[in-house]
KEZASE-667647 format. One record per residue (C-alpha): residue in three letters; x, y, z. Coordinates in steps of 0.001 Angstrom, whole numbers, padded with zeros to 6 digits, always signed. Layout:
residues N
AlaXYZ/...
This chain:
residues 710
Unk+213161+116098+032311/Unk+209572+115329+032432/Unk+207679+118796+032184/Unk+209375+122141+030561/Unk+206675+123989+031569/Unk+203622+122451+032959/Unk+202453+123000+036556/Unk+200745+121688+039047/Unk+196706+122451+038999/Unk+193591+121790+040747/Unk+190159+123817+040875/Unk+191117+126603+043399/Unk+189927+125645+047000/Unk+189091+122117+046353/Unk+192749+120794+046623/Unk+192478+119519+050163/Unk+188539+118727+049968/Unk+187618+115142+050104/Unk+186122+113119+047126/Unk+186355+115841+044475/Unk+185688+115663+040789/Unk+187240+117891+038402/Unk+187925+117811+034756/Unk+190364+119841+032150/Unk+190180+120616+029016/Unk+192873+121611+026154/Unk+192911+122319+022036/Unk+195372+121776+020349/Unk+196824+120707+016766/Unk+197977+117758+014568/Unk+199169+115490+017349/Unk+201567+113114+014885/Unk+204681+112697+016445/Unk+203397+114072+020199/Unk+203708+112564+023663/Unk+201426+113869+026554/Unk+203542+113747+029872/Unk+200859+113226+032671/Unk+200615+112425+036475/Unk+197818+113625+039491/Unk+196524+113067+042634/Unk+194743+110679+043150/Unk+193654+109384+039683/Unk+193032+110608+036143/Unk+191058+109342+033406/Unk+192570+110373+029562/Unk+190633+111221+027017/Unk+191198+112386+023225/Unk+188605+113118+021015/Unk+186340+111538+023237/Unk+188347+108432+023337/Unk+189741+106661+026043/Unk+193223+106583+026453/Unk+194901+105672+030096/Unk+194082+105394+033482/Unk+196745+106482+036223/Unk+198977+107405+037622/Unk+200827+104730+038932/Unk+201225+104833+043266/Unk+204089+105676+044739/Unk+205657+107211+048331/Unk+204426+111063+049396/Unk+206070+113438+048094/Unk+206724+111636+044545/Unk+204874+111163+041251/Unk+205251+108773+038766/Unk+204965+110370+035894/Unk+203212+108237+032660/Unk+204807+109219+029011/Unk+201733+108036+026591/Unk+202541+108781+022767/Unk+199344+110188+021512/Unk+199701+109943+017515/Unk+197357+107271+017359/Unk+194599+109490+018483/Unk+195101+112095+016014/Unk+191843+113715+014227/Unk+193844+116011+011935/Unk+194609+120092+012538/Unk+192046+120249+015525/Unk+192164+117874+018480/Unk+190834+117961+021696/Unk+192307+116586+025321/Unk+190014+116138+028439/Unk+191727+114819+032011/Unk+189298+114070+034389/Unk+190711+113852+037814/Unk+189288+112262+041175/Unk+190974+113561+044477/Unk+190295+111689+047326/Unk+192525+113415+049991/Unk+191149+110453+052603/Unk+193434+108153+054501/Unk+193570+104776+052876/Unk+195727+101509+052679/Unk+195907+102292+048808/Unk+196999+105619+048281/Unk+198601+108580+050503/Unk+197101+111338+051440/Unk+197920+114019+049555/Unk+197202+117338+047976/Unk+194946+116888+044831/Unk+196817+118302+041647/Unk+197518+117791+037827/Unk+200150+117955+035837/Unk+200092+117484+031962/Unk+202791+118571+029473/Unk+201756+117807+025080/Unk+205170+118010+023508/Unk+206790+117414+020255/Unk+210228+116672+020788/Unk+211153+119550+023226/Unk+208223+122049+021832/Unk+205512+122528+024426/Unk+202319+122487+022459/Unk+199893+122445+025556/Unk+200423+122573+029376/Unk+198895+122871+032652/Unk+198707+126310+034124/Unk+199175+127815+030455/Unk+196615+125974+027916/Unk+194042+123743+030187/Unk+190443+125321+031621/Unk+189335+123335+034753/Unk+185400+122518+035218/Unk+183947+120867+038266/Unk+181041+119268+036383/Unk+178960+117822+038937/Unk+177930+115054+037206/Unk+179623+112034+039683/Unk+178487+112559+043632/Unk+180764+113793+046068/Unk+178872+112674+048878/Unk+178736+109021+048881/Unk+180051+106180+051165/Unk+183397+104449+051360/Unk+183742+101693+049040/Unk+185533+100400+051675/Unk+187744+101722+054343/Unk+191398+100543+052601/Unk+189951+102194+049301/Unk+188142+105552+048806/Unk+184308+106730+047470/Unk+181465+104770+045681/Unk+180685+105944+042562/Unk+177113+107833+041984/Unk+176478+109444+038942/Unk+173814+112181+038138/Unk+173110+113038+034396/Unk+170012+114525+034454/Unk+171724+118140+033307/Unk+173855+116157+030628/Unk+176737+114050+030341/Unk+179473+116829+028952/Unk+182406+116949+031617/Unk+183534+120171+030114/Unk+180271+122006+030457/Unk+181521+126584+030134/Unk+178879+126442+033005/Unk+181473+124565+034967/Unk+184117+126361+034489/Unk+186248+127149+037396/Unk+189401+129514+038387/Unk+192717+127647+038916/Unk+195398+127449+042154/Unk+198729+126063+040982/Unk+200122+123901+044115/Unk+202916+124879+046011/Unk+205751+122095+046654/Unk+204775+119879+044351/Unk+205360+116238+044824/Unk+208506+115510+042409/Unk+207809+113801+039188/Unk+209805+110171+039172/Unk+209695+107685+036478/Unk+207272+105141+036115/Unk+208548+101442+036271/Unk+205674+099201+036005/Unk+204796+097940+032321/Unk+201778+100450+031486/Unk+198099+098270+031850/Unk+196568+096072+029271/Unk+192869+097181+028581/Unk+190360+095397+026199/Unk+186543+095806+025815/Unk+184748+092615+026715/Unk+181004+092975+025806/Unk+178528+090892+026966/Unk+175673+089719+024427/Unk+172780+088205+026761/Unk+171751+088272+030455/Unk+171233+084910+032319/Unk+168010+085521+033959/Unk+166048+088297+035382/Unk+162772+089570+037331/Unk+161117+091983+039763/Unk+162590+093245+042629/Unk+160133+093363+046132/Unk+161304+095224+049250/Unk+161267+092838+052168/Unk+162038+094299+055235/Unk+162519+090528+056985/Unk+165608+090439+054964/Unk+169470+090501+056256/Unk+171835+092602+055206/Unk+174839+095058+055419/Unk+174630+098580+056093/Unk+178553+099297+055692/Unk+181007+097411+054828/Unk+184400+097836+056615/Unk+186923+096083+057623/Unk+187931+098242+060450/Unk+186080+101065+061814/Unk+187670+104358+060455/Unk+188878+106569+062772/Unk+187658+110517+062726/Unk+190656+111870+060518/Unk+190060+108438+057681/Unk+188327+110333+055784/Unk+184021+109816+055263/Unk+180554+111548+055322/Unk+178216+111409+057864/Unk+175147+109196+057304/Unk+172950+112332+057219/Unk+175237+113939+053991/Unk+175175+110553+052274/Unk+171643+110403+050534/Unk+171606+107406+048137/Unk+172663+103663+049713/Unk+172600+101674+046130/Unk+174528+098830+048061/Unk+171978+098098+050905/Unk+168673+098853+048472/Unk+169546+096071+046193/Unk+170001+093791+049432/Unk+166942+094581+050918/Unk+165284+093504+047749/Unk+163627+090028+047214/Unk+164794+088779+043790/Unk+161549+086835+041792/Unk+162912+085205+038866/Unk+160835+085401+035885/Unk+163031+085984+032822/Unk+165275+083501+030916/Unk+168659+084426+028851/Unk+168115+087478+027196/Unk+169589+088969+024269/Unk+170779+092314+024436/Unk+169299+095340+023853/Unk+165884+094260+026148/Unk+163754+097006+028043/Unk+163643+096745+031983/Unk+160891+098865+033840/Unk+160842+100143+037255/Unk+161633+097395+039832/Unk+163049+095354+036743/Unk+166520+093101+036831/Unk+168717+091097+035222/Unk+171511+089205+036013/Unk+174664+089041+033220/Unk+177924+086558+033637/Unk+181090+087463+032260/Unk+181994+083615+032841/Unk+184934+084449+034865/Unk+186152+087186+037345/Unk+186927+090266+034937/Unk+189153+093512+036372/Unk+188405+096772+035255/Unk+185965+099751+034756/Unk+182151+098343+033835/Unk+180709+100315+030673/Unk+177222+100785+030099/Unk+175305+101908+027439/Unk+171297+102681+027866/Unk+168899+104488+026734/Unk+166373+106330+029568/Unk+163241+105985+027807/Unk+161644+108233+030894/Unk+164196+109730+034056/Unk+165457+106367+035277/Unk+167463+105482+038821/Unk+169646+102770+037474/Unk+171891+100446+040071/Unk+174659+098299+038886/Unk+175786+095936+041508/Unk+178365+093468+041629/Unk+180101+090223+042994/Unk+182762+087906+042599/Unk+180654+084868+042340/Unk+177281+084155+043579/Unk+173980+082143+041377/Unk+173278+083172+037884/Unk+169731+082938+038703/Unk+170090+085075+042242/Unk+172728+087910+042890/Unk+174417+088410+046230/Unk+177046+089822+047396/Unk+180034+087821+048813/Unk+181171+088636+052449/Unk+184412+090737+051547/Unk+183906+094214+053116/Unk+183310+096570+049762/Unk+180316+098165+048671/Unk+179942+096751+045275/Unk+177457+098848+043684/Unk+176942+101515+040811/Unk+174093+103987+040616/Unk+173161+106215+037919/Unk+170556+108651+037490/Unk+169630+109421+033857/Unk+167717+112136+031974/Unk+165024+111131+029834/Unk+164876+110217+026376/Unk+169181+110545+026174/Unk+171278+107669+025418/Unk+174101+107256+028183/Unk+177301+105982+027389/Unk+179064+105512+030791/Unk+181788+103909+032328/Unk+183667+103804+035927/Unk+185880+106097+036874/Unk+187623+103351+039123/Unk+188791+099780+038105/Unk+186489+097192+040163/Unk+186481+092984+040456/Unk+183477+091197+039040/Unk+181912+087925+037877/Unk+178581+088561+038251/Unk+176224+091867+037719/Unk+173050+092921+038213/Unk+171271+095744+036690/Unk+168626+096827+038611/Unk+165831+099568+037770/Unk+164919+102093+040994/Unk+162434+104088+039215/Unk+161890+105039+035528/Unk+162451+103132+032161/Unk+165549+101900+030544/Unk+166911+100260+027146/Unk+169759+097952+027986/Unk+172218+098572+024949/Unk+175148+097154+025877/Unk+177434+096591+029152/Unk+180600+095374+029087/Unk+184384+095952+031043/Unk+187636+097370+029714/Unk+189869+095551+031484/Unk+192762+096873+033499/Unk+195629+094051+034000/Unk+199441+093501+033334/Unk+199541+092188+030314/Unk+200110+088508+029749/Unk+200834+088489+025888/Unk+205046+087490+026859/Unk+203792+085268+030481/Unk+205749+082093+030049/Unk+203437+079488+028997/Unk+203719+075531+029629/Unk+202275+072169+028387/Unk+200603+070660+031432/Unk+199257+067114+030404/Unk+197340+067153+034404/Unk+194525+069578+033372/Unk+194058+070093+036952/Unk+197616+071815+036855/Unk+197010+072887+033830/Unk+193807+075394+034597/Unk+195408+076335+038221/Unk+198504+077513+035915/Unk+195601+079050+033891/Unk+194381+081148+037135/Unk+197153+081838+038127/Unk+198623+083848+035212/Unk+195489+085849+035112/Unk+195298+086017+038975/Unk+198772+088031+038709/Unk+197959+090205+035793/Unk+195348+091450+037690/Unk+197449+092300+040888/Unk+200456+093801+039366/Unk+199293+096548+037487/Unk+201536+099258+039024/Unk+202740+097326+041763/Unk+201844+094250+043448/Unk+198470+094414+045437/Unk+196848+092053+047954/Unk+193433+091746+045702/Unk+191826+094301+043081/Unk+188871+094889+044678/Unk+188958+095175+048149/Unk+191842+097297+049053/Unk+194400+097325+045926/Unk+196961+097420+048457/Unk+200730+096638+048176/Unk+201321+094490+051247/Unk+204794+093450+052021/Unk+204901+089034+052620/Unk+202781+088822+050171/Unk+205037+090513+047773/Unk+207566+087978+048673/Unk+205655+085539+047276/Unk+204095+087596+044141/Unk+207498+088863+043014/Unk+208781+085220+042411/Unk+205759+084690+040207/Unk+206622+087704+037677/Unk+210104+086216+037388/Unk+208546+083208+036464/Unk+206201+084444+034078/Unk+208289+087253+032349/Unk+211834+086992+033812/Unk+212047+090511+034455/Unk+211626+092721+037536/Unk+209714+095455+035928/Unk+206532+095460+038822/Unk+208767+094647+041823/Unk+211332+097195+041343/Unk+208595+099911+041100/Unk+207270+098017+044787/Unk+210484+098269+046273/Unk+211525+101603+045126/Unk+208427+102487+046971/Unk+209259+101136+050078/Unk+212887+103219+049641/Unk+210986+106624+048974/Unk+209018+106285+052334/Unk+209978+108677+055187/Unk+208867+108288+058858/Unk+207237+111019+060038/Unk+207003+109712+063333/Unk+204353+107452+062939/Unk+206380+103860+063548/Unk+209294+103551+065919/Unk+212160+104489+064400/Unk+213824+102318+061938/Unk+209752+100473+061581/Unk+208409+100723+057592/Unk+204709+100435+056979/Unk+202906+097132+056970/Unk+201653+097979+053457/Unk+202264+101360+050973/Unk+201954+103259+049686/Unk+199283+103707+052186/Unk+198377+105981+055219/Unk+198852+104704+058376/Unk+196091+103951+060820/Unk+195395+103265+064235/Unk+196549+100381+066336/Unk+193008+099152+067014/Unk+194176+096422+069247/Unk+194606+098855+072238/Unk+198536+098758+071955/Unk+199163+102657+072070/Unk+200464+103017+075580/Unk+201989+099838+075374/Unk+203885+100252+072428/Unk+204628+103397+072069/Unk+203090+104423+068278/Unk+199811+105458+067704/Unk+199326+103415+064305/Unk+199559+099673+063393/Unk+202429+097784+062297/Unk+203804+094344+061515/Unk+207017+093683+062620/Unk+207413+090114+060672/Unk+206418+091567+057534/Unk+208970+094520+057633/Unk+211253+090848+058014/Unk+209964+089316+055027/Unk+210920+092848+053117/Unk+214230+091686+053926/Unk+213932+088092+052375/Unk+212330+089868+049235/Unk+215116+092368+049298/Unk+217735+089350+049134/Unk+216078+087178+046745/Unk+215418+090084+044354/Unk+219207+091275+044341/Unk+220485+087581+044118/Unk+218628+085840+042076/Unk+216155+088363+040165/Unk+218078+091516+039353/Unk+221597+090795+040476/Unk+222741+094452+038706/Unk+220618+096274+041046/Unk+222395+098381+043779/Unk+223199+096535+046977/Unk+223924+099951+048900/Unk+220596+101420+047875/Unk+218749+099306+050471/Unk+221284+099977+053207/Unk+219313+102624+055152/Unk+215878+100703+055343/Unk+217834+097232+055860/Unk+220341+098399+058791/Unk+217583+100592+060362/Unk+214916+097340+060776/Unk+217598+095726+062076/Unk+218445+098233+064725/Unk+214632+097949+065323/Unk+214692+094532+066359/Unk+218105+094637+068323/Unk+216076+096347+071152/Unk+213408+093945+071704/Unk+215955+091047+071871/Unk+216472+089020+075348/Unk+218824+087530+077525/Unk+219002+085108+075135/Unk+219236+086573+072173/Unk+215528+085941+070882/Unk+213078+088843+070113/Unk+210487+088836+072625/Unk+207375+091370+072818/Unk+207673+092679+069275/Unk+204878+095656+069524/Unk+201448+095947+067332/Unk+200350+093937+065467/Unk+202609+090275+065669/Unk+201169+088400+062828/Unk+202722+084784+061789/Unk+199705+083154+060169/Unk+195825+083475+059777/Unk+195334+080409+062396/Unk+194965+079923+065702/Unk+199140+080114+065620/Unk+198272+084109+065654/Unk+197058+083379+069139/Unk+200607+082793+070511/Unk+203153+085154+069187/Unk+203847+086900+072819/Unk+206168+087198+074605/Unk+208754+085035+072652/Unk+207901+083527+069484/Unk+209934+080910+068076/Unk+207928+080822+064436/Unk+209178+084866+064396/Unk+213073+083917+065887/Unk+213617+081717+062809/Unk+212698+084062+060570/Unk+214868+086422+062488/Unk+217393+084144+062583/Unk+216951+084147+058536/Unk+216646+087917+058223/Unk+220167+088426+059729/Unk+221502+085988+057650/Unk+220092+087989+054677/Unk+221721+090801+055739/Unk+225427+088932+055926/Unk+225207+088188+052666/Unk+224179+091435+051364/Unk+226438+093508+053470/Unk+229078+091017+054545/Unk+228515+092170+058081/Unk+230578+088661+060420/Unk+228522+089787+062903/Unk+225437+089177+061533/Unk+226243+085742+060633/Unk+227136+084844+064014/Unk+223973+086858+065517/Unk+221969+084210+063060/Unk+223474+080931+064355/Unk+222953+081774+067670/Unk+219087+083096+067430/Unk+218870+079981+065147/Unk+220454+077375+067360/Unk+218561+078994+070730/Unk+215085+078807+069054/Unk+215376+075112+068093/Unk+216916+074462+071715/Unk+213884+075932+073338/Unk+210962+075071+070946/Unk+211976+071741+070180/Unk+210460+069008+072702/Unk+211248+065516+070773/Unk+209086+065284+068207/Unk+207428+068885+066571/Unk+208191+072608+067425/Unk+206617+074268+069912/Unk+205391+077978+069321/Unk+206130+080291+072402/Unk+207044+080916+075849/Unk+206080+083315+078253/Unk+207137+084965+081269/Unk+205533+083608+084357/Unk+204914+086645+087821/Unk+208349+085645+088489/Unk+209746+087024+085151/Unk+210568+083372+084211/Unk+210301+082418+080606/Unk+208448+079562+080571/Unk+207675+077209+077331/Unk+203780+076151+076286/Unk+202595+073650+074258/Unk+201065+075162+071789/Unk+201400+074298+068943/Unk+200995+075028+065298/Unk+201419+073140+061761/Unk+202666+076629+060453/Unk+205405+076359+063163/Unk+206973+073460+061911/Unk+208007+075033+058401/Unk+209521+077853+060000/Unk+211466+076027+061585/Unk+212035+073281+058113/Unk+212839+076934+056170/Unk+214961+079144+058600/Unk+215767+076734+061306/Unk+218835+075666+060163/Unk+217554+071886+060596/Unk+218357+068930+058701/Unk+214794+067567+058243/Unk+216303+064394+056700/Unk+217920+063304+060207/Unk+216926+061059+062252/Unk+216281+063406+064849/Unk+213357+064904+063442/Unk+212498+061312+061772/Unk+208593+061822+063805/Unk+208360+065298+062345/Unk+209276+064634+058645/Unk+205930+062226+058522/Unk+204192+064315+060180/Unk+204857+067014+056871/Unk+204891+064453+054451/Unk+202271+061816+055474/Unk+199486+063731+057694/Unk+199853+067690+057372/Unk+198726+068819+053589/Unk+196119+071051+051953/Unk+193620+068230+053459/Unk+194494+066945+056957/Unk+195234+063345+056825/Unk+194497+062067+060274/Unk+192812+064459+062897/Unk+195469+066109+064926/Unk+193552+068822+067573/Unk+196530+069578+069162/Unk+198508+070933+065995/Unk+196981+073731+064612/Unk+196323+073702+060975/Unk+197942+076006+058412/Unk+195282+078313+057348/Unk+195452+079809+054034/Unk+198197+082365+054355/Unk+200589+081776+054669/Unk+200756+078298+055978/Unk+199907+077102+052775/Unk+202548+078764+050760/Unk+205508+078051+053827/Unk+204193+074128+053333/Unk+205142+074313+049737/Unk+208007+076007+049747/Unk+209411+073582+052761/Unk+207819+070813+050753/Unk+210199+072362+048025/Unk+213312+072546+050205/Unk+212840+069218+051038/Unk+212533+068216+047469/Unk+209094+066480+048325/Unk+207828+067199+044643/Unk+204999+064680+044498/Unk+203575+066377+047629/Unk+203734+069785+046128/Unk+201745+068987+043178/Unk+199137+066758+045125/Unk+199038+069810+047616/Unk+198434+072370+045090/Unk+195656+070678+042852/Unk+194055+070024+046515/Unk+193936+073535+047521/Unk+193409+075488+044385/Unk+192499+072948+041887/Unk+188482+074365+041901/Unk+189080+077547+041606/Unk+189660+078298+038369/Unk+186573+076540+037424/Unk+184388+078972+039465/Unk+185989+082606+038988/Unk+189184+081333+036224/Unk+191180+082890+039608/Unk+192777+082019+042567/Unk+191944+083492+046019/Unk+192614+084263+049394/Unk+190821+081557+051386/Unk+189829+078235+050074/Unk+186668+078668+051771/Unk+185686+081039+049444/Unk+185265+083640+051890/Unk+187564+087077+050962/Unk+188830+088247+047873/Unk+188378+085474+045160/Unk+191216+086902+043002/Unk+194111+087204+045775/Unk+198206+088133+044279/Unk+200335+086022+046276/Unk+197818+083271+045652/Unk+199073+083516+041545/Unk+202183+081772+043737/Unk+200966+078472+042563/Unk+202152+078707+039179/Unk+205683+079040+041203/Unk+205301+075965+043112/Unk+204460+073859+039580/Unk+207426+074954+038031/Unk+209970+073786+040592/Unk+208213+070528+041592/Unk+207920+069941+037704/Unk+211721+070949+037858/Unk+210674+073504+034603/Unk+211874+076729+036423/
């Protein structure tokens, strides 16, 4: 039982407003032998004594809570101690959290004595001191962060103090499964460089920074609510360098920068600590990786900037309330006078201290190895997310890929099984056809922007393949990760995708127009997945294969042959595999030549072909002597794999086909600079995205079978 006799609490009439800060307060006594029971919508920040303790909870599906169980003996300052939550509800649509109710729920006990709880022992404050009305940090995320301390930095000021509503249907407390997150202070000592800033009005730049526009109900303020814009003022500023590697403390006066490098991409909540020697506007902006001697921003669709406002002559010690992705940062001065004491990060990762480590003599393998370790710590804190920064999501496919790295690394499931318990906690509510599950979650769902409503009949977006590759995870994870698991507890979400699917299939057995959004690779291959394509039939062919031999359903089996032997009959034309056909005005379905690189290894992985024939004798050099992380020979009329996941299909057909050589060449080609720049891996090689990507920690994977160490 996780609470006795706590409920759930939030400031009264602020439970459903968006971007609300609120904070709670408790005394109590000795706290030796205690453990504080905690969990809220959306976030909370733990404090004892002033000291940091946890940030949380961890996500899961509507209607749940994981609860965290954090032993607080360690903080213990004798007869009198004090607790202080402070809790951020976003109640916004996102791809990272669900919209919910905001609430929290705390319960101090000593074996099964109560000592403190919500609703009986904690006052709530609504301090004031962060902004309500900012901008989206981006539109798969939630608020920027503005903080105003000009009436003092206590978050549990009696002046604040507010009345209490105790929610009604809670969401029901669940276990947490995830390993609880690593943090450790990293301070920096110097700056790199500095100068003034000048306002140039010649200059580009970004006013927002989304991905996709947000429909009415996402969840923002209008520009004329929103009055401070911290990420476009610092881009609208020319940077004049005239300041050298600085030792901190150093004074910076209005208009005044500098620029500090943690070395490598760092993930977690930036602390500052400075001194306003007069009533300062302080911005602290970040990136991923720009110039030590000039900041910029990289092209990735977040708003990466700070701003405090500080009273004068008070020393500030602040950190984030929200974990954020940085290499390099610039502090900035908007008006006023400041004393630089200190800024640093706590970090916020899985912790590494029991990865599985390995003696690499290629030190090109060796630091991509390196990346990758810390490129999945910071991606599978309480479940596996696309990046840290930009949208903390938990995107199926790329879990497919992730989950095989913290097997690797740890052996255990710990991460995935909170993912997938997830995905068997969600409920339709009628946004997806029925049998569908969400592209990524726990998330809210959001509209088909591709004008698709009519068409398909749902109102929000979808992938159809990736609710397939849940079904490859689902298969690897209960034969080769955690075996003991329960077969029959993915039943429901298994048999209902593949009723799903059964209505979309053809006279021939293929799937043809799958609705919204049909997504096989980031190439020009994602031009030609209507009406049938044969990249998605082998992976349906492999799906229903996965579901034989978890449910021992004949049926399926046969139902797998036959997509898999029809899809090679009609894509195949002599020499590569040929990505889709389409119905002509006569309803005929008539075959293209387009044709991709990501194709091919499809078909290589879920074709059912013998690559080692001589039938496909033209296509195996093609894979092995021209396609690669670098094109061999110029090919126009194959596609190239982009990124993902064309480059992580190519290794694991290069895999299958025990072409081991080939894998390693491939991945010091594609990630072997990486960890040089950010000590990461990321989404692109281009640079462009998220530098610090999860399914790109993958690599590590790919070493260990071509080494043959796994």
């Amino acid at each position: 039982m996780f609470f006795y006799q706590a409920k759930a609490v939030y400031p009264q009439g602020k439970e459903c407003e968006q971007n609300t800060f609120a904070t709670f307060r408790a005394q109590t006594g000795s706290l030796r032998g205690t453990t504080l029971s905690i969990t809220a919508a959306s976030f909370y920040q733990l404090y004892v004594n002033g000291k940091f303790v946890a940030f949380g909870p961890a996500r899961t599906a509507k209607g749940y809570a994981r609860v965290d169980v954090l032993p607080l003996e360690l903080y213990d300052n004798g007869d009198q101690n004090e607790i202080t939550v402070a809790v951020v509800g976003y109640h916004v649509c996102s791809l990272s959290t669900v919209r919910q109710p905001s609430f929290l729920i705390a319960e101090l006990r000593r074996g099964n004595e109560v000592l403190c709880a919500t609703g009986r022992d904690f006052t709530a404050y609504l301090p004031g001191c962060k902004l309500q009305k900012t901008v989206r940090y981006s539109v798969q995320r939630h608020f920027t962060e503005i903080w105003d301390f000009r009436d003092g930095t206590d978050l549990t000021p009696d002046s604040a103090r507010v009345p209490l509503s105790v929610l009604q249907n809670p969401p029901k407390p669940i276990e947490r499964r995830a390993p609880y997150p690593y943090y450790e202070d990293i301070l920096l000592s110097q700056s790199v460089s500095g100068g003034t800033l000048t306002f140039d009005e010649e200059r580009p730049y970004r006013k927002g920074a989304y991905s996709f526009q947000p429909f009415e109900d996402w969840g923002t303020f209008g520009d004329d609510e929103t009055v401070s814009h911290p990420f476009v003022w610092i881009q609208r500023r020319r940077q004049t360098q005239t300041r050298e590697a600085e030792a901190l403390p150093l004074t910076l006066s209005e208009n005044d920068y500098v620029i500090l490098d943690f070395s490598r991409i760092e993930t977690g909540f930036p602390m500052l600590s400075v001194l306003a020697e007069s009533t300062a506007d302080l911005v602290v902006a970040f990136s991923e990786y720009c110039s030590p001697t000039e900041f910029s921003f990289t092209r990735m669709n977040v708003q990466n900037a700070l701003e405090y406002l500080l009273p004068a002559g008070q020393t500030v010690n602040a950190m984030s309330f929200e974990p954020y992705v940085m290499r390099y940062v610039i502090i900035a001065v908007r008006s006023g006078s400041v004393r630089l004491n200190s800024f640093g990060i706590k970090t916020f990762m899985h912790t590494v201290a029991d990865a599985r480590r390995v003696s690499l003599e290629d030190p090109t393998l060796a630091a991509v190895y390196r990346g990758a370790v810390r490129t999945f710590a910071h991606n599978a804190v309480d479940l596996y997310t696309d990046c840290p920064s930009r949208e903390r999501a938990g995107w199926l496919c790329d879990s497919y890929f992730t989950a095989k790295t913290e097997h690797a690394l740890f052996g255990n499931t710990m991460v995935e099984d909170a993912f997938l318990e997830n995905y068997r906690l969600y409920r339709n509510e009628g946004e997806y056809p029925d049998g569908m599950i969400p592209m990524c979650f726990p998330a809210d769902p959001h509209l088909d922007d591709g004008g698709h409503v009519i068409k398909y009949h749902s109102k929000y977006k979808f992938i159809p393949q990736w609710s397939m590759w849940y079904v490859l995870e689902v298969e690897d994870y209960l034969t080769h990760r955690n075996p003991t698991a329960s077969v029959e507890q993915f039943r429901p979400s298994i048999e209902g995708l593949l009723d799903f699917y059964s209505r979309y299939e053809n006279e021939d057995g293929l799937l043809e127009a799958l609705p919204s959004w049909n997504f096989v690779e980031w190439s020009r291959a994602n031009e030609w997945t209507q009406d049938v394509s044969y990249p998605t039939n082998f992976l349906y062919a492999q799906v229903l294969e996965c579901a034989y031999r978890l449910f021992g359903n004949a049926d399926d089996l046969r139902r797998a042959n036959e997509v898999r032997a029809k899809a090679v009959e009609q894509s195949f034309n002599g020499t590569v595999f040929l990505d889709h056909a389409v119905r002509d005005e006569h309803h005929h379905l008539i075959r293209l030549n387009d044709c991709s690189e990501a194709c091919q290894y499809y078909a290589i992985l879920f074709g059912g072909i013998d690559i080692q024939s001589e039938k496909y004798a033209k296509l195996h050099r093609l894979v092995t002597e021209i396609f690669g992380a670098t094109r061999r020979e110029p090919m126009p009329e194959i596609a190239e794999i982009n990124a993902f996941i064309g480059a992580y299909l190519r290794l694991e057909a290069l895999l299958k086909m025990k072409e081991y050589k080939l894998v390693l060449r491939d991945v010091k080609e594609f990630f072997g600079e990486m960890e040089q720049k950010t000590g990461t891996l990321w989404e692109y090689r281009e640079g462009k995205g998220s530098r610090d990507h999860g399914f790109a920690s993958y690599a590590l994977v790919a070493i260990l079978k071509a080494l043959r160490l796994d």
